[in-house]
Structure formats: C-alpha cells, structure tokens
C-alpha positions as CSV (number, residue, x, y, z in Angstrom):
1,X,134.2,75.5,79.9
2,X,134.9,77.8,82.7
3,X,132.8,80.7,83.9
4,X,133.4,84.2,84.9
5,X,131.9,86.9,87.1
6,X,130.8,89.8,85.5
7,X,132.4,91.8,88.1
8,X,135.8,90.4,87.6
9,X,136.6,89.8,91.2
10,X,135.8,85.7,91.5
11,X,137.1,83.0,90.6
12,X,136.3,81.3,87.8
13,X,134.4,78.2,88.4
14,X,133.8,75.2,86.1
15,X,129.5,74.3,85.1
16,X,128.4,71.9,88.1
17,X,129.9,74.7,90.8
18,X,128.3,77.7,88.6
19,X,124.6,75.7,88.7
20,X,124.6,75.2,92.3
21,X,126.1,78.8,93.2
22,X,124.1,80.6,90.8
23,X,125.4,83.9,92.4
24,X,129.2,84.8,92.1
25,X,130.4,86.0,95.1
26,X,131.7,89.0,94.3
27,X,127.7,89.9,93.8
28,X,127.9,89.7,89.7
29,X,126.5,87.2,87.5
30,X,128.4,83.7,85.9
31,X,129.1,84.0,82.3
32,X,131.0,81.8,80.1
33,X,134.5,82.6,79.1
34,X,134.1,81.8,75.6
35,X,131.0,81.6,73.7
36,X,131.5,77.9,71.7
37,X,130.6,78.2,68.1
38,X,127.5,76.1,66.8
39,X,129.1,72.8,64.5
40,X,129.1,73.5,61.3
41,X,126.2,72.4,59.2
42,X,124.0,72.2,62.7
43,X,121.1,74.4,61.0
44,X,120.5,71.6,58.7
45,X,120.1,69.0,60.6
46,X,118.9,70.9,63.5
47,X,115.4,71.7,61.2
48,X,113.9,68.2,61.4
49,X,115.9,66.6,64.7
50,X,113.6,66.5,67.7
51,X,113.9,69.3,70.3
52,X,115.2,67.4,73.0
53,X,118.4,66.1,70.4
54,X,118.8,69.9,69.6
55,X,118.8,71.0,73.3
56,X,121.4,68.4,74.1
57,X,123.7,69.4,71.3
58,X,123.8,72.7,71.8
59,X,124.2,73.0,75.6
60,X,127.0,70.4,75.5
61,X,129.7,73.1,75.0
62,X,128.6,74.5,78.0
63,X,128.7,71.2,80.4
64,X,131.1,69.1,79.3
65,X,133.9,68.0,81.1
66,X,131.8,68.1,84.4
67,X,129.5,65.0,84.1
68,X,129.2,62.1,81.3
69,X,127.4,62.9,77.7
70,X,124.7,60.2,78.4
71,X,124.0,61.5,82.2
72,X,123.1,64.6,80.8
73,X,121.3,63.6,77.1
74,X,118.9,61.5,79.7
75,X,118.3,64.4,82.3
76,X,117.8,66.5,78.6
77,X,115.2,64.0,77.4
78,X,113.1,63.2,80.8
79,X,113.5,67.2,81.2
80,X,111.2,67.5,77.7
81,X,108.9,64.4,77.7
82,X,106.4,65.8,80.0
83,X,105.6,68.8,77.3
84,X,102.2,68.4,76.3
85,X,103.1,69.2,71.9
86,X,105.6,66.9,70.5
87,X,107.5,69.9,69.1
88,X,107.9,71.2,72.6
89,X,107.9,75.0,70.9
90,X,105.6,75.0,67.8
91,X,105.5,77.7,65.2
92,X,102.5,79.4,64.6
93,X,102.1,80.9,61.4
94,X,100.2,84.6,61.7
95,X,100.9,85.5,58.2
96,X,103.0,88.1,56.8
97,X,106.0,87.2,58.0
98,X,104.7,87.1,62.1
99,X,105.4,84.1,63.6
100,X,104.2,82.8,67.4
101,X,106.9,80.6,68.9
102,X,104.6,79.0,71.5
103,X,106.5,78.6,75.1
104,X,103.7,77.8,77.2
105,X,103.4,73.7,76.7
106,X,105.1,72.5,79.8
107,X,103.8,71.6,83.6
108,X,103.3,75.0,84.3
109,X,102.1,76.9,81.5
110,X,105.0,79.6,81.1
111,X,108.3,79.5,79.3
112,X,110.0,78.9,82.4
113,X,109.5,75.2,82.1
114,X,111.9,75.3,79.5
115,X,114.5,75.7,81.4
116,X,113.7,74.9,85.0
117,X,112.5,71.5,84.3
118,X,116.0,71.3,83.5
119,X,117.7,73.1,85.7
120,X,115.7,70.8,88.7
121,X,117.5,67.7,87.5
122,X,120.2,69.0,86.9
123,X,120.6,69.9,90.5
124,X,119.0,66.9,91.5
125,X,122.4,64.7,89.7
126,X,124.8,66.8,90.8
127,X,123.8,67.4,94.7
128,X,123.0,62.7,94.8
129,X,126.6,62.9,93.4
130,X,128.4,65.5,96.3
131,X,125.7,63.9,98.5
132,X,125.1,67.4,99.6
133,X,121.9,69.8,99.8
134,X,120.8,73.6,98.9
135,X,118.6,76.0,99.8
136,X,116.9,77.6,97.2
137,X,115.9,81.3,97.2
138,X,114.3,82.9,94.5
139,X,111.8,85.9,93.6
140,X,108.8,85.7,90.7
141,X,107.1,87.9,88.8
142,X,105.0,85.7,88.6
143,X,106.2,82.5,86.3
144,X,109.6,81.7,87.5
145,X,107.8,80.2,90.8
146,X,105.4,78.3,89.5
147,X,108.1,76.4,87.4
148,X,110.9,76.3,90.3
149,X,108.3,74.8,92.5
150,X,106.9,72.6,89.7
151,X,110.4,71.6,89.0
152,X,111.8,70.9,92.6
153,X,109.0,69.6,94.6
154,X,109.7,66.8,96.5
155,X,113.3,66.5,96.1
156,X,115.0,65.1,98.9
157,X,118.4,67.3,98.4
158,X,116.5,70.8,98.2
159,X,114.6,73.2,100.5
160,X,113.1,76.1,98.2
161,X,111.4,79.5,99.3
162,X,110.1,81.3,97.2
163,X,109.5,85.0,97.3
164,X,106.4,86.9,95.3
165,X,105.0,90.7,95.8
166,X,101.6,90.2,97.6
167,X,98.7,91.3,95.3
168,X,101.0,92.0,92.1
169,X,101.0,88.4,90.1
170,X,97.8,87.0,88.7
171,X,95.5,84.4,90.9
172,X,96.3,81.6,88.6
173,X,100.5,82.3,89.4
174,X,99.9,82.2,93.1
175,X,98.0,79.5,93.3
176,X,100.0,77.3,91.1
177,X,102.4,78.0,93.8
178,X,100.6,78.3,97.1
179,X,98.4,75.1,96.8
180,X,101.9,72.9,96.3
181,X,101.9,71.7,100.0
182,X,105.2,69.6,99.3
183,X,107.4,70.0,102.6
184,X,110.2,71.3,100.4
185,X,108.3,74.0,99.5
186,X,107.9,77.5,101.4
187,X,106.1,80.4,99.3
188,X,106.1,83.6,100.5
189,X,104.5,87.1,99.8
190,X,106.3,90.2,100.3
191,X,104.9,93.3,100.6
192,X,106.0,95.1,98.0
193,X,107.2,95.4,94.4
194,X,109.4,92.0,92.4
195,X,112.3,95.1,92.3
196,X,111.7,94.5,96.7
197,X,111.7,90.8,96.3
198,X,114.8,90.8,93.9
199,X,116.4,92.9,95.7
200,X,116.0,90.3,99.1
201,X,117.1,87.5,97.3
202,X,120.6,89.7,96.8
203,X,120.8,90.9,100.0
204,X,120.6,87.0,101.3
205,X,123.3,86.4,99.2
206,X,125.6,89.2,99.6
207,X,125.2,88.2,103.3
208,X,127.9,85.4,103.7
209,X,126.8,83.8,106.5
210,X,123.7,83.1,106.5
211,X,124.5,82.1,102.7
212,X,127.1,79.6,104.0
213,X,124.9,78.9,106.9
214,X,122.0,77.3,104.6
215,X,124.0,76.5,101.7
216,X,122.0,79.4,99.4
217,X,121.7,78.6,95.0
218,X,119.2,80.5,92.9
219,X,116.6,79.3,90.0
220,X,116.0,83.0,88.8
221,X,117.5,84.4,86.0
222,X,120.6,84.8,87.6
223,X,122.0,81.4,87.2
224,X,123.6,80.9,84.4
225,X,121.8,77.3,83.9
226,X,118.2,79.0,83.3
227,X,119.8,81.5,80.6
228,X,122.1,78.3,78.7
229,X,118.7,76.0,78.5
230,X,116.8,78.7,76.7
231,X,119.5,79.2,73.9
232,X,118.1,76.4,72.6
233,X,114.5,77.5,71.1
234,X,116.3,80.7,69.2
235,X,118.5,78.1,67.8
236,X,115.7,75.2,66.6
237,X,113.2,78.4,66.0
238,X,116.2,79.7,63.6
239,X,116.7,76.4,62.2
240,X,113.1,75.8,60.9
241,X,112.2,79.4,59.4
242,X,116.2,79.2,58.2
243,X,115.0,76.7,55.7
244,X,113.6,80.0,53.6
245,X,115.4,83.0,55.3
246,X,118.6,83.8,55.7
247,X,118.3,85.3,59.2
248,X,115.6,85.8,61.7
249,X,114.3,88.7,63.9
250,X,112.8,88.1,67.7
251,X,110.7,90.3,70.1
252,X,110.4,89.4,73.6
253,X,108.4,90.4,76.5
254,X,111.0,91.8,78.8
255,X,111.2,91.4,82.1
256,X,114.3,90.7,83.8
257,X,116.3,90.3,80.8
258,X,117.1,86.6,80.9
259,X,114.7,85.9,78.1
260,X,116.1,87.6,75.3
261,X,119.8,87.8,76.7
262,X,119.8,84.1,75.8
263,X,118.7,85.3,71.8
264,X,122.1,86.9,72.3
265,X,123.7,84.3,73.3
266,X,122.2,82.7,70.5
267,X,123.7,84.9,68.0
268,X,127.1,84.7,69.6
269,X,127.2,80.9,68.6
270,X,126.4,81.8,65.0
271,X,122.4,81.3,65.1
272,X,121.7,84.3,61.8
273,X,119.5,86.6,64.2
274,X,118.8,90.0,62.4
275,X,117.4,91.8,65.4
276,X,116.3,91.3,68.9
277,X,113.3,93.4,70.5
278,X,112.7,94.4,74.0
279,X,108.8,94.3,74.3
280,X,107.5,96.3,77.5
281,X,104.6,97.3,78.9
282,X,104.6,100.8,80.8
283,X,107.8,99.6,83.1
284,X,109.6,100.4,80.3
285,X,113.2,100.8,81.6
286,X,114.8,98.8,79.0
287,X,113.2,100.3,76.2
288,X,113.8,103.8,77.5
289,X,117.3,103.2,77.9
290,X,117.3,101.6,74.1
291,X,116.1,105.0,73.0
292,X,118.3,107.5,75.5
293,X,121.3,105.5,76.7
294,X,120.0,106.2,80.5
295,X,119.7,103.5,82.4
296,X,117.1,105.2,85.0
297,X,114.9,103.5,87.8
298,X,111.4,104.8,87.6
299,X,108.4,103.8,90.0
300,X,106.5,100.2,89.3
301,X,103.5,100.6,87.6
302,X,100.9,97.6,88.5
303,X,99.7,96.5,84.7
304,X,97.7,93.8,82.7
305,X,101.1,91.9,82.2
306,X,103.2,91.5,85.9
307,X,105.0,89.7,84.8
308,X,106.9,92.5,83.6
309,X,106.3,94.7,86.4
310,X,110.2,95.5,86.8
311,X,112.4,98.4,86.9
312,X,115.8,96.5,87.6
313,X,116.1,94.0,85.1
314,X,119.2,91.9,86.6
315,X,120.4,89.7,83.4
316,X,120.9,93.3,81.8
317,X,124.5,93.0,84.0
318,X,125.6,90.3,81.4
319,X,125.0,92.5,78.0
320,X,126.5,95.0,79.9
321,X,129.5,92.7,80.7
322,X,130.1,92.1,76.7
323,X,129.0,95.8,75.7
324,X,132.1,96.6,78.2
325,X,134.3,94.5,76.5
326,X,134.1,91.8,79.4
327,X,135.9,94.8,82.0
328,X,134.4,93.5,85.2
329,X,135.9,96.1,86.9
330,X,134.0,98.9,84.8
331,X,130.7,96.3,85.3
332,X,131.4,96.7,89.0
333,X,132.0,100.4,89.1
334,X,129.0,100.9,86.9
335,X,126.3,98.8,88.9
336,X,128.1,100.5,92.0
337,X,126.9,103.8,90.5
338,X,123.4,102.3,89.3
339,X,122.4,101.6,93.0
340,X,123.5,105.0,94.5
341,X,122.3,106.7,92.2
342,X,119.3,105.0,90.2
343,X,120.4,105.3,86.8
344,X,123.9,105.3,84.6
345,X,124.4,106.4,81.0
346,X,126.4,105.0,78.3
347,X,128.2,106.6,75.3
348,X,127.0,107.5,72.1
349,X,129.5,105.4,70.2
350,X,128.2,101.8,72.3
351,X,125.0,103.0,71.6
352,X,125.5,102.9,68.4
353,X,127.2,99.5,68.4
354,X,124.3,98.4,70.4
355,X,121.5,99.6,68.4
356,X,122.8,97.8,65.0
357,X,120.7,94.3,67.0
358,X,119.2,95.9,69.4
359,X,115.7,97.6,69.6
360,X,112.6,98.4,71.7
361,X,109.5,99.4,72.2
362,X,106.4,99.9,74.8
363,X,102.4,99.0,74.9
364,X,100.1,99.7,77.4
365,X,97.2,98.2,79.1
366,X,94.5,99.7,76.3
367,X,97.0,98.3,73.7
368,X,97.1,95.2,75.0
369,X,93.3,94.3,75.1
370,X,92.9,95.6,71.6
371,X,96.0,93.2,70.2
372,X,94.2,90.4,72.3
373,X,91.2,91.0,70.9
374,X,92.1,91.9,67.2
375,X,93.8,88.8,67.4
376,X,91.2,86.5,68.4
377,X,88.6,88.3,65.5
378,X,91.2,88.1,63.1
379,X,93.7,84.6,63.7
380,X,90.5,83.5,66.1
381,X,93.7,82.5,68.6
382,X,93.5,83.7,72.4
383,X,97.2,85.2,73.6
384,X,97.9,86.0,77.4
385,X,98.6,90.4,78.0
386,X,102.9,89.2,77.7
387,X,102.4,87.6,74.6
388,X,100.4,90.7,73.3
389,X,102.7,92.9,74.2
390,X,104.7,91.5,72.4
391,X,102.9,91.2,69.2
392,X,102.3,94.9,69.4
393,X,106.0,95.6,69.7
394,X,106.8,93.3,67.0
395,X,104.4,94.9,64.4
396,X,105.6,97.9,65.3
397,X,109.4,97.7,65.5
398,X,110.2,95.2,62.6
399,X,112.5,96.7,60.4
400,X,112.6,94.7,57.7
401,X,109.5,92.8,56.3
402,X,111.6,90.3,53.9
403,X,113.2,88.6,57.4
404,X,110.4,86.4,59.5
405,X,110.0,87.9,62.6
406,X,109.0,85.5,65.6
407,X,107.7,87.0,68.8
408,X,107.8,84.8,71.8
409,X,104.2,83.7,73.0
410,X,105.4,83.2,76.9
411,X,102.2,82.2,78.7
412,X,99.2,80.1,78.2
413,X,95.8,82.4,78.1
414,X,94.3,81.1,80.9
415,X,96.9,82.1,83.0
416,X,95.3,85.7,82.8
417,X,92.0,84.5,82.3
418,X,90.9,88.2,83.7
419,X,92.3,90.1,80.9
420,X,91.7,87.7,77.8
421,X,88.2,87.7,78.7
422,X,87.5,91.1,79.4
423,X,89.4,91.7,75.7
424,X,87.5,88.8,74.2
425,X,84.6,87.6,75.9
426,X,85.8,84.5,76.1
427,X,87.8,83.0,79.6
428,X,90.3,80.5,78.5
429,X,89.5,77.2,80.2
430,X,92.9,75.6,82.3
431,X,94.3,72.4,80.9
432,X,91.9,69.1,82.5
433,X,95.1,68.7,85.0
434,X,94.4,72.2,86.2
435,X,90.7,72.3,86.7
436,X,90.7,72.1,90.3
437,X,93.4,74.6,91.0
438,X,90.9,77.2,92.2
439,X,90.0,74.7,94.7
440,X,93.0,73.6,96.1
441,X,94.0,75.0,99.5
442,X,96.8,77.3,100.1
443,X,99.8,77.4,102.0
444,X,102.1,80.2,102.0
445,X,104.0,83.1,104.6
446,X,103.4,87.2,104.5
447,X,106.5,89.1,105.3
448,X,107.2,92.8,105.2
449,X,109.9,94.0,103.2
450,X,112.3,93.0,105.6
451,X,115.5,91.6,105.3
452,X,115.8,90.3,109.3
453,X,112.0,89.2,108.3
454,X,113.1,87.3,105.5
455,X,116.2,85.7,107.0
456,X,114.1,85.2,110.4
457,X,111.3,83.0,108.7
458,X,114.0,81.0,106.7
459,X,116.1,80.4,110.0
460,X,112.8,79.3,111.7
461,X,111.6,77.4,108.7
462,X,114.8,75.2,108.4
463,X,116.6,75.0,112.1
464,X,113.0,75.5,113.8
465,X,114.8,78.7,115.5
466,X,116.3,81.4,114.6
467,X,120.3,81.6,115.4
C-alpha cells in the first residue's frame, strides 16, 4: 500500500515512512491510494473473534509489505491487553434501537487509547529497527494528550511536547498529562484556543528546518496511523449488531474530524453503514457546513464538552480529498482559500452526493446536562458532556428507526466529573489506579501564542540552547 498527499504535490510514501512523518510535506494529510476491500465473509466471523484478531485483520491491508505479519499481530495484541473490558468496546444496549459503543476502557479513559496505544509501538518497532529517533509534536483538546503521553512515556527513541490551550480542557485532562514527569515528556499550555495550538503544530511543520532539525512526527489526527486503528470498532461494532440488521447508523462527537472520518473509511471497505452523524456542541462548524455547504470559521465558544472546542477540524481535508474526486490540486487551492479567507463553499450537486451518508446536528450546554441527567433517571448510567452530545444528536437526527443506531460514548464520566455532577448529583469516582491523580504534582511550560516561543522552548528543551 502506498499513500498519497491530499494536496497532490508529494510523493507517495509506503506505511512505516507515512507513521513516522505523519505530515506530508507539501502541508496536506497521507491517505491511502486505494481503500482495500474487507475479505469476504469477514462480518461473520468478525461477530464472535476477539477484538484484538479483528484489529489485526483489518489494518493488515494497510501495513503490509513494510514489517512481518507476526511483528505487527503482537504489537496489535500487547496494544489491547491493557483494556480494562475483555470486549475492549462493549455495546450497551439503551433500547429502541440506541446503542452506546463504550470507547473509554483503556489507560487513559478516552477513545484515543484505541489507537495511540498503537500507534506508540508502532513507532517504538519501526524507529529500534532504523535505529533512529523523533520528536513528537502534537496539540489536544483535551484527550489526544493524555493518550500520546500515556502511550509514549519512557521510550528511549521519542522526545514528545505536547501542546494544550491553558484553562480550556478539564482538570482531570491536564493532569493526566502534567503529573507524567517522564523525561520524554514536555507538556505545554498555550495561551489560547486548540484552533492556536493546531495551528503551531502546522506552522512547526511547514517550517523545514527546524522540522529536519529535530526530526518532527505527529500523534494527532493528522497521521494517518491514528485514523487506520480506529476503522476497526465501526467494523467489529458493525459485525455484532449485523447479526440482525442489515446496515448500521453512527453519530459521533466531532471534533477534529478523525473520529468519524475513520466510519468513512469504514464504509469504503464495505462495513454496511447507513449514515454517519456529526454531533457538535455550539462550535458547530461541521454541522453548519452539513446544512449550508459553507465551510466558515466562527469564534471558539468555551463549553461543557472541550473537547470539541474547534472551529478548524483538520481530518475534514481527507473527505474533502475524496468529495473532490482525489484532485489534490483543487484540495490545495481550496484550503489555500480557507485560510485567507475563513470559509469556502461547495456546490449544490456534492452536496447532494454528500448528504445521502452524511448528517449533523448541534446541542448546547443546557442540552447536555438534561441528556446526562435523563439518562442517569432513566438507564441509571452516568455519560461524560461528549458522549451526551452525542446521544442528543443521535435521537434527534436518526432517520430511520428500523436500522440500530450506535453513538460513540468517547470518555469515561469522571473525566468531567464537574458537569456529571452538577447534572446528576452524583461525581463519578476515577478508576482505583487514578485515585491519587489530584495529588500528584505537576510539571508543565506556559507559552504565548508564539511560534518563536514555541520553537524557542523546544530548541532549549532538546539542545539546551536555542540555535
């Protein structure tokens, strides 16, 4: 398998080069060149096979040819065996046709486990192999650094920073970052939005010396890695409910459009999905675009769920891509316009074409409370604000009630504790590992949002002067 920019202007670059580039160089984002069909029969079996066996047979498409089958079905397993449900995604059962696919049972509490705990060894094989080592730069929300921390502490081959807007991500989130005082490990907090810290992590990129200087890869979204590993729970999800449906619906909490780009992806190897939902909260740009065909940035709101604080959703490039018929060039010229100008449009006929899967809609902070707390009087089960929000949406926005709909439960309650109990009452107790994380100390760096701040600090941090 070989993967493309989705700007048209790089090379195309084999799996192990992709993972530890995660950024093409032309600025766009790796896709494959071919999405590999699903074997056939693999619903059938995939039903009842653990989801480790599942993982590592439908990812293989996407790797082979760049290490051996066993080196990878062992990084697959030992990436999985630390999940605290033998499942690794249950199904919860809400009645009605709602399901809860719960992606909150790894190290860190947050969906991002299921693919970073991947993603970590996998970068761990291939840099022992090249005997090389990366620096790894990435911006959070609020999950994704938890889970890149949690996934490459202490690994001799990697330096990570990681970048999160001061005051905008819940207590829990920083500290499950901040009180990791592996040497490897270099939180920051910018002062400003995710969009200021996304936006950062590009500009360190686009800048090719200092990218060459430090040997720069990415965790976020953006490498192609993190959206192949979470393919995997549409598929098994799919698999399970297929046993009594011919095809599935999904909502997602929608941030930065990794999440549910990977249902696509999904669907473009023949998993039988019926519909995928953008769930927002009032940073609603995807939605709004859904509904207009205006792609507009819009000021970010502070809400209940920030983890969805975002205006510029970056994985959006890649359905853009495939909406365009893979013309990088148009991609380019497109995103070129989206960044002078803060918005782009698309015609009525894509639209159209778009809509036919696609659909969206928005809660907001008073929503969310009452789903949390309807749904703890009525299924007497505690859900974090994300996971809300997307229940609401999925109510809402399910078009047909004869197909199981399956909204993505992303976080573990307690890591909003604020909001659950303010809903409920009731404050959702951290896991027995977790009890002293309030009383850990902390380690990290406050930067402005600076570029020669940022690139300063990592200069200093690594070389012990800046250049």
């Amino acid at each position: 398998m070989r993967y493309v920019s989705t700007r048209g202007a790089s090379v195309s670059l084999p799996f192990n080069d992709v993972l530890l580039a995660g950024l093409a160089f032309d600025g766009g984002l790796f896709v494959p060149s071919e999405w590999p069909a699903l074997p056939v029969g693999a619903f059938d079996r995939f039903a009842d096979m653990p989801y480790a066996e599942v993982a590592i047979e439908v990812m293989w498409p996407y790797v082979a040819g760049t290490m051996p089958q066993d080196d990878f079905a062992a990084i697959v397993n030992d990436a999985y065996a630390a999940f605290d449900h033998p499942d690794v995604v249950p199904l919860r059962d809400l009645g009605d046709g709602i399901f809860l696919a719960e992606l909150f049972h790894g190290p860190t509490l947050a969906f991002k486990d299921l693919a970073l705990q991947l993603v970590g060894r996998l970068f761990e094989y291939e840099l022992s192999r090249r005997g090389e080592r990366v620096t790894i730069v990435g911006a959070t929300s609020g999950d994704t650094g938890s889970a890149a921390v949690e996934a490459c502490r202490d690994r001799e081959a990697i330096e990570i920073f990681i970048l999160h807007p001061r005051g905008r991500i819940s207590e829990v989130q920083r500290r499950q970052m901040t009180t990791v005082l592996s040497l490897n490990v270099h939180n920051v907090a910018i002062e400003g939005t995710f969009d200021d810290c996304q936006e950062l992590v590009k500009s360190l990129f686009g800048h090719e010396e200092f990218r060459n200087r430090h040997r720069l890869s990415a965790v976020n979204s953006i490498n192609w890695a993190r959206v192949m590993a979470q393919i995997v729970y549409y598929v098994k999800v799919a698999a399970v409910l297929g046993r009594g449906a011919e095809s599935v619906a999904f909502t997602v909490p929608t941030g930065n459009f990794g999440n549910v780009f990977a249902g696509y992806c999904a669907q473009k190897m023949g998993t039988p999905i019926s519909q995928l939902v953008v769930a927002s909260n009032r940073n609603d740009i995807v939605t709004r675009f859904l509904e207009t065909g205006t792609m507009r940035v819009g000021e970010v709101h502070p809400t209940l769920s920030p983890s969805m604080d975002i205006q510029i959703s970056s994985n959006f490039e890649r359905l853009l891509f495939e909406l365009f018929d893979r013309d990088g060039r148009r991609v380019a010229e497109t995103m070129a316009r989206f960044r002078t100008d803060g918005e782009f449009t698309l015609g009525a006929d894509t639209m159209a074409m778009l809509r036919t899967t696609w659909s969206g809609g928005r809660i907001d902070d008073d929503q969310t409370l009452d789903i949390i707390r309807s749904t703890w009087t009525n299924q007497h089960l505690l859900i974090d604000p994300h996971t809300a929000v997307g229940l609401g949406v999925a109510v809402a926005c399910r078009r047909d009630p004869s197909v199981p709909m399956v909204c993505l439960a992303t976080a573990h309650p307690a890591k909003f504790p604020d909001a659950v109990e303010e809903a409920t009452g009731v404050r959702p107790p951290l896991p027995e590992r977790m009890a002293d994380l309030f009383d850990r100390p902390e380690r990290y760096k406050i930067l402005p949002n600076s570029l020669d701040a940022l690139e300063s600090h990592i200069d200093t941090t690594l070389l012990g002067v800046a250049p």
